[in-house]
C-alpha positions in Angstrom: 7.2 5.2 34.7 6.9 6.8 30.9 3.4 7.4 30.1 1.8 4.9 27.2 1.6 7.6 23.9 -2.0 7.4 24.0 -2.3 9.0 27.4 0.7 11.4 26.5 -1.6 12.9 23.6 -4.8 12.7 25.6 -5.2 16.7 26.9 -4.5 16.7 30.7 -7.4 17.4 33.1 -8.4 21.2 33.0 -6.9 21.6 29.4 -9.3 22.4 26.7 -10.4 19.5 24.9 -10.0 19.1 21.2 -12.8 19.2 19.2 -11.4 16.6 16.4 -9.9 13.6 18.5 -5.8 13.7 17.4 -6.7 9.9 16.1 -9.2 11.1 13.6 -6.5 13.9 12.1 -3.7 10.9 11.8 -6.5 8.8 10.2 -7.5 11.9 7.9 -3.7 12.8 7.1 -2.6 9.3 6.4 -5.6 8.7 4.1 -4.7 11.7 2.0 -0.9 10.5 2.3 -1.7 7.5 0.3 -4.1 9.1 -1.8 -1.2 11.4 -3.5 1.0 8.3 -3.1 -1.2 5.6 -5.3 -1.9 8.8 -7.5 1.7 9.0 -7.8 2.1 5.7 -8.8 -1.1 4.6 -11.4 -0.1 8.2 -13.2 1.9 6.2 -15.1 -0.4 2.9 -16.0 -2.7 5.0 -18.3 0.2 6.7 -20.4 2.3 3.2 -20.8 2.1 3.2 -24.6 2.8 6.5 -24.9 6.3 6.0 -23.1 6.9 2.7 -24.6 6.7 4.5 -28.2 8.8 7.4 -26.8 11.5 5.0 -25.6 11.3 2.0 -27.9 10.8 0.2 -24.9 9.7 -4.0 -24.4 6.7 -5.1 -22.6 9.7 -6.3 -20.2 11.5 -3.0 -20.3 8.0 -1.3 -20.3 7.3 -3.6 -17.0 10.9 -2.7 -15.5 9.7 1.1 -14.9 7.6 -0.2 -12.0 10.2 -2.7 -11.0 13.0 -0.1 -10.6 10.5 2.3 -8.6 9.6 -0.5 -6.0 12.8 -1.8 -5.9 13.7 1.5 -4.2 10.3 1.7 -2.6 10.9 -1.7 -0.8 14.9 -1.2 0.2 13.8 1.4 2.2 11.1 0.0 4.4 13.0 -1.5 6.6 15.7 1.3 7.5 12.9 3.9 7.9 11.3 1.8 10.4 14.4 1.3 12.5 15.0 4.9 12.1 11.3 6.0 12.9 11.5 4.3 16.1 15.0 5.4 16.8 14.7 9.3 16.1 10.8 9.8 15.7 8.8 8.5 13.2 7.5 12.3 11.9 11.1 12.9 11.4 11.5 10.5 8.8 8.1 10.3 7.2 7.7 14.5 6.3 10.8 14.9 4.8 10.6 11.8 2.8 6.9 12.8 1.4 7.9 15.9 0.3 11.2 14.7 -1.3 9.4 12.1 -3.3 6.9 14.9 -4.5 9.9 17.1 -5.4 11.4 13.6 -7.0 8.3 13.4 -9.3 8.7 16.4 -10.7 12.1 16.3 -11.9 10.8 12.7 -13.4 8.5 14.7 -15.5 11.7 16.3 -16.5 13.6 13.6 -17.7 15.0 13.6 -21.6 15.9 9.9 -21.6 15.2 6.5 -20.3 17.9 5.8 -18.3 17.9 9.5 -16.9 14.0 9.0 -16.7 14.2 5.1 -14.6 16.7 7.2 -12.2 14.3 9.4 -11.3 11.8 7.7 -10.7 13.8 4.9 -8.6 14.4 8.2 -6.4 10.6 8.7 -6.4 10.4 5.4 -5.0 13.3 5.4 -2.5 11.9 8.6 -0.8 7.9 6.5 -0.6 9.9 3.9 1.3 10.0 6.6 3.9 6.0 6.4 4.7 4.9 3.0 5.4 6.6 1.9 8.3 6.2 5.0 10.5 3.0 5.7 9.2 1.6 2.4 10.3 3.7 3.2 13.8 2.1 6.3 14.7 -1.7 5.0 13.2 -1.4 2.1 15.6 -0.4 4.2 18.6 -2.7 6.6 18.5 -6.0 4.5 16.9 -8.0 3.2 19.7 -7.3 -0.9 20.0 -11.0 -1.2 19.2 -10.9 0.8 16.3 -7.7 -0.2 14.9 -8.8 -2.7 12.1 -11.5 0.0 10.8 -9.0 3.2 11.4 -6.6 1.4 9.2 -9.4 0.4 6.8 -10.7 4.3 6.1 -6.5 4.8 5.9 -6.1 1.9 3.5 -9.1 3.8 1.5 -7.0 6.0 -0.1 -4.9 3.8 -2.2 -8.2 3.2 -4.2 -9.2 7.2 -4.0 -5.7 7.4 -5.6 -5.2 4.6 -8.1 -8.4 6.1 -9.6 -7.1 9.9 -9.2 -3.9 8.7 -10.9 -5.7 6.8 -13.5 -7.6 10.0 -14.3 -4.9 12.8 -14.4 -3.0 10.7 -16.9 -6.4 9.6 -19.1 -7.5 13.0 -19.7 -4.5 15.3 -19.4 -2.7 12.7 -22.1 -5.3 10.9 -24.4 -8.6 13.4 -24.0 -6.9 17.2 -23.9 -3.9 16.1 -26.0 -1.3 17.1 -23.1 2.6 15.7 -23.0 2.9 12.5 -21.5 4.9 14.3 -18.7 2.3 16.6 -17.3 1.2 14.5 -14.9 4.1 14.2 -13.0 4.2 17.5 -12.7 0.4 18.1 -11.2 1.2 15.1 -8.7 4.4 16.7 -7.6 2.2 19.5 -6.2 -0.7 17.3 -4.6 2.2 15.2 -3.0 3.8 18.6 -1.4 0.9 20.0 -0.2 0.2 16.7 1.9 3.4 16.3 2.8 2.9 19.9 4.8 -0.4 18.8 6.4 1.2 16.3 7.7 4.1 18.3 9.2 1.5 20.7 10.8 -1.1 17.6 11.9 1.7 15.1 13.5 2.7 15.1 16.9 6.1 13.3 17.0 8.5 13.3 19.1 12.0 11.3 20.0 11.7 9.6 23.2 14.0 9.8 25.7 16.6 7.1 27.1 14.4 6.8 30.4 11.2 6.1 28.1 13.0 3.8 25.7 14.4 1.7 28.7 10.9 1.3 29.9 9.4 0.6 26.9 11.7 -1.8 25.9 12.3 -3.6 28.9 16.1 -3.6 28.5 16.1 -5.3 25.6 16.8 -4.5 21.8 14.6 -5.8 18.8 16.2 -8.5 16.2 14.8 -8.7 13.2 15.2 -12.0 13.3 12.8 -12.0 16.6 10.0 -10.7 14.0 10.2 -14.4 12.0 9.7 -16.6 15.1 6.2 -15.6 15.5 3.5 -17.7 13.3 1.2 -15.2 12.7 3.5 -12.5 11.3 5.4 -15.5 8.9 1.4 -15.9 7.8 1.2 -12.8 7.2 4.1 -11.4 5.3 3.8 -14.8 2.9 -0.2 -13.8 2.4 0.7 -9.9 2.3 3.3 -10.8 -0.6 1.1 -12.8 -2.8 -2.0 -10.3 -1.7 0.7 -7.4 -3.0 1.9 -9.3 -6.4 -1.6 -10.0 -7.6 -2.2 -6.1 -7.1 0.1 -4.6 -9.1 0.2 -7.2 -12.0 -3.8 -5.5 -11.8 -3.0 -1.5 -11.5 0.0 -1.9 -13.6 -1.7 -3.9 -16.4 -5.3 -3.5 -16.7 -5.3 -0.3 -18.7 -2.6 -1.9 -21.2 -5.0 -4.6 -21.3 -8.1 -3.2 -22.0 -6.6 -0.7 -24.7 -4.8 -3.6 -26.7 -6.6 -6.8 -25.6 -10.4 -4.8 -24.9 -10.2 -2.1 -27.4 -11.1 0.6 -24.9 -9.5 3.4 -25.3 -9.3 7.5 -24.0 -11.2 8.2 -20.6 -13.4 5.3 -20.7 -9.7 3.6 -20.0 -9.7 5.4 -16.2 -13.3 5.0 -15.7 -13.1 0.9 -16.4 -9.6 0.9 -14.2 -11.1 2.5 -11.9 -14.0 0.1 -11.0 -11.4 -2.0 -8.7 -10.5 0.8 -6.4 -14.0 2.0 -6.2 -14.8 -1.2 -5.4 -12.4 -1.7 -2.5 -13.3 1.3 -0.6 -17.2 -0.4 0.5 -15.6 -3.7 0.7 -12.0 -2.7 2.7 -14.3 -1.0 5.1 -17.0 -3.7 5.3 -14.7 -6.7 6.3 -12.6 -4.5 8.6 -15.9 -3.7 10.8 -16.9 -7.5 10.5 -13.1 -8.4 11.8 -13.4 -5.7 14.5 -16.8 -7.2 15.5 -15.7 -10.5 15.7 -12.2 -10.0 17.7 -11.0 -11.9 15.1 -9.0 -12.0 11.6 -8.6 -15.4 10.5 -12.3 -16.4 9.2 -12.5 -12.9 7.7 -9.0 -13.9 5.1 -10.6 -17.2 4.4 -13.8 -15.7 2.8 -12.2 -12.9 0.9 -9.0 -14.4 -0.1 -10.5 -17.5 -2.7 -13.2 -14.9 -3.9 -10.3 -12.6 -5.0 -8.8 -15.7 -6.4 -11.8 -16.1 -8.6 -12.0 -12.3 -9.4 -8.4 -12.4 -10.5 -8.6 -15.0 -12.8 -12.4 -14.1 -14.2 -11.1 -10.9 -15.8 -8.9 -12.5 -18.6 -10.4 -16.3 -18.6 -14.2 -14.9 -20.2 -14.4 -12.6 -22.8 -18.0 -10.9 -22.0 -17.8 -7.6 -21.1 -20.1 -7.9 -18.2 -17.9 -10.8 -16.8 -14.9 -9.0 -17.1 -16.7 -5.3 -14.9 -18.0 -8.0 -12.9 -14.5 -9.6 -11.8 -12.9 -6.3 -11.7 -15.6 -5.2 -9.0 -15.2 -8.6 -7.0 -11.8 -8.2 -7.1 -11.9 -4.8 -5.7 -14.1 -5.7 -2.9 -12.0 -8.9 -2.1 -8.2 -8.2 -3.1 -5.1 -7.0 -1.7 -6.9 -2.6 -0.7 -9.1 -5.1 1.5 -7.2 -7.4 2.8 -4.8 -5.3 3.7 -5.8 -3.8 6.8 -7.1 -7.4 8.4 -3.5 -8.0 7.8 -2.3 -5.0 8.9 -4.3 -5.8 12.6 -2.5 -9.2 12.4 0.3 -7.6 12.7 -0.9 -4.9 15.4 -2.1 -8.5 17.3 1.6 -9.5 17.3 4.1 -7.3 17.1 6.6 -6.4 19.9 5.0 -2.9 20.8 8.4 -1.0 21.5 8.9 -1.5 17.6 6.0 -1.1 15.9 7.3 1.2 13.3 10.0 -1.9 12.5 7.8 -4.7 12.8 5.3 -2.7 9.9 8.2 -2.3 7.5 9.2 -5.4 7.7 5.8 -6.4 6.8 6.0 -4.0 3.8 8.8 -4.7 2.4 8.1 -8.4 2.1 4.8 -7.5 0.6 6.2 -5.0 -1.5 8.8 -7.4 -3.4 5.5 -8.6 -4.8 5.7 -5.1 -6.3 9.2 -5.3 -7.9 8.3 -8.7 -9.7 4.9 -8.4 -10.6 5.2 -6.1 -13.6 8.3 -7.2 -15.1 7.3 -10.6 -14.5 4.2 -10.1 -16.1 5.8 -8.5 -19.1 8.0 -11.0 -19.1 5.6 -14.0 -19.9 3.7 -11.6 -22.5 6.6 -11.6 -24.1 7.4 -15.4 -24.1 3.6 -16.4 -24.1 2.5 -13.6 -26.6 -0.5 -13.3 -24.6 -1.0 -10.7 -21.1 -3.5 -13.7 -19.5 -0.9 -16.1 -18.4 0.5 -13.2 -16.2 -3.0 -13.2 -14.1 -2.7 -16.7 -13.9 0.3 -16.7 -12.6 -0.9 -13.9 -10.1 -3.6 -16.4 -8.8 -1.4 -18.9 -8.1 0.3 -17.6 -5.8 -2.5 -16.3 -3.9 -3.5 -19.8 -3.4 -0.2 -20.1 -1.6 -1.4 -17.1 0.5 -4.6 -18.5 1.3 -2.7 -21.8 2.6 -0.6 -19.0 4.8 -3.6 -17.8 6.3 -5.0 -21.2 7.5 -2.0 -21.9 9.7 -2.7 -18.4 11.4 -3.7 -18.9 15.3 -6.5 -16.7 16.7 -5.0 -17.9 20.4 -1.7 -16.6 20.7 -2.1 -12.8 20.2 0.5 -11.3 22.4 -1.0 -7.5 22.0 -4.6 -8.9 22.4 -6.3 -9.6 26.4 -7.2 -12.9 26.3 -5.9 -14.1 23.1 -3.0 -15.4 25.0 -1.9 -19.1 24.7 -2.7 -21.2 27.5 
């Protein structure tokens, strides 16, 4: 009988015992994996005028850019989690890091907008490559009672790195006068470096036909198998209005506050930057409180209408104080917190011979928040003449989510003891 992966990492009896558990080094890796990925993405939120001018480019155009990059980012989601639990999950993760930090760079390098948008769709596709493996191998080797907070101090480092990316761009562009393009080029090196820590940290490996068989009882996942479960149809529905109400945020917020706010330079990055800042107390916060209770549910109910409120607060008042207030709330209550309740939703449900599939599925549905939210947005600024109506929009649908959630059942948790219907 194949040993579960937990016990397979655990050092056999007699063998010296690592000093840093190998669940703490995935949880440290994977933090600083999306650190350099969010960097990667929010380098190019600060400098959005200053490529629109370049290009001649709509609000709509301006809003594609993001569009084209998680188009790619989402299209690969799913085949990276079929492949990282067909051939190994470290496999396919490393080599797409550091192919999207190579990616980046040439970005920078890019003379026009068509040659630039290809580029940075590549950017994307290679991202695609983290999610679902990543999530795989977290939830594996996280202890079940940790999970929700292990994925929590993980989640942190989308906010470390919208705020890192906000930075770069603010003061390498609009406070030391640098190209537009030099950020892509100092990501391209974080992203590498990571991307090598994570080869050396990782402990991967294919599993054999005998250990396959066992784990999957002789039988083969259908994707199809992944929508018959309540919970994880609640969960990709909130997950996608969680994700869209995100980016229309961190793709926005500094075009908002330079042309609707009148803040401009580093004061930009440092007002951006109050929502990720935000999430990291909060994210952490609600995931103890979920691991504490055993449960998810009550948890989404209190945070999702408060992030409803945040959302729309930040373009319905036009104090100042209102509008750091609503960008904090929503960083303690949106989608960077959310996120990893949702993410132990799915942990509660999935089949566990595919976890890596089951969490790209998850992302990808979330993630085609991410291709419509900034073009959409642009979109309605163009027909609307006004960036509000966008946010509005964006809290609409996360009443929709919040409906999602109520229909969640704490009962039937296949991959939780006791939680089983009766």
């Amino acid at each position: 009988m194949a040993k579960p992966l937990e016990k397979v990492l655990e050092p056999e009896i007699g063998a010296p015992k690592e000093k840093i558990p190998y669940w703490v080094k995935i949880v440290t890796v994977f933090f600083l994996g999306w650190i350099v990925l969010y960097a990667t993405r929010t380098i190019l939120n600060p400098i959005m005028g200053d490529i629109q001018q370049n290009f001649g480019l709509s609000n709509a155009q301006l809003g594609m850019i993001m569009s084209i990059f998680f188009l790619g980012y989402a299209g690969l989601n799913i085949p990276s989690g079929i492949m990282g639990d067909k051939i190994g999950k470290k496999r396919v993760l490393v080599p797409g890091v550091i192919l999207f930090g190579i990616m980046a760079a040439v970005t920078g390098m890019m003379p026009t907008f068509f040659y630039f948008m290809s580029a940075w769709l590549m950017v994307g596709i290679f991202q695609g490559f983290f999610y679902g493996p990543s999530y795989g191998l977290s939830s594996e080797a996280i202890p079940k009672h940790r999970i929700t907070l292990g994925s929590a101090i993980i989640n942190s480092g989308m906010a470390f790195g919208t705020s890192l990316g906000y930075y770069i761009s603010s003061y390498t562009v609009h406070e030391f006068g640098m190209s537009w393009k030099t950020p892509f080029f100092i990501v391209a090196v974080l992203v590498v470096l990571v991307g090598l820590a994570m080869w050396w940290v990782i402990k991967d490996k294919p599993k054999s036909k005998a250990e396959k068989a066992a784990q999957n009882n002789g039988q083969k996942l259908k994707l199809g198998e992944l929508f018959k479960n309540r919970n994880l149809i609640c969960a990709y529905i909130t997950i996608f209005a969680a994700i869209y109400a995100f980016f229309v945020v961190i793709t926005w917020i500094p075009y908002y506050l330079e042309h609707e706010r009148g803040i401009t330079g580093g004061s930009v990055a440092f007002v951006s930057s109050l929502v990720p800042w935000a999430a990291i107390p909060g994210s952490i916060l609600f995931s103890w409180i979920a691991d504490k209770m055993g449960k998810r549910k009550p948890v989404l109910l209190i945070m999702m209408p408060l992030s409803i409120i945040a959302l729309v607060s930040i373009v319905f008042f036009d104090s100042m104080a209102v509008l750091y207030i609503a960008l904090i709330g929503y960083g303690i209550f949106g989608k960077i917190s959310t996120n990893p309740v949702l993410v132990a939703v799915i942990a509660d449900n999935a089949p566990k011979h595919a976890y890596s599939t089951s969490f790209g599925v998850y992302n990808f549905i979330g993630m085609c928040g991410s291709i419509l939210a900034p073009y959409i947005t642009g979109y309605l600024t163009d027909v609307t003449g006004s960036l509000n109506t966008g946010f509005y929009f964006a809290g609409a649908l996360l009443v929709v989510g919040t409906i999602a959630v109520m229909f969640i059942r704490e009962d039937n948790r296949p991959n939780v003891e006791g939680a089983k219907a009766a």
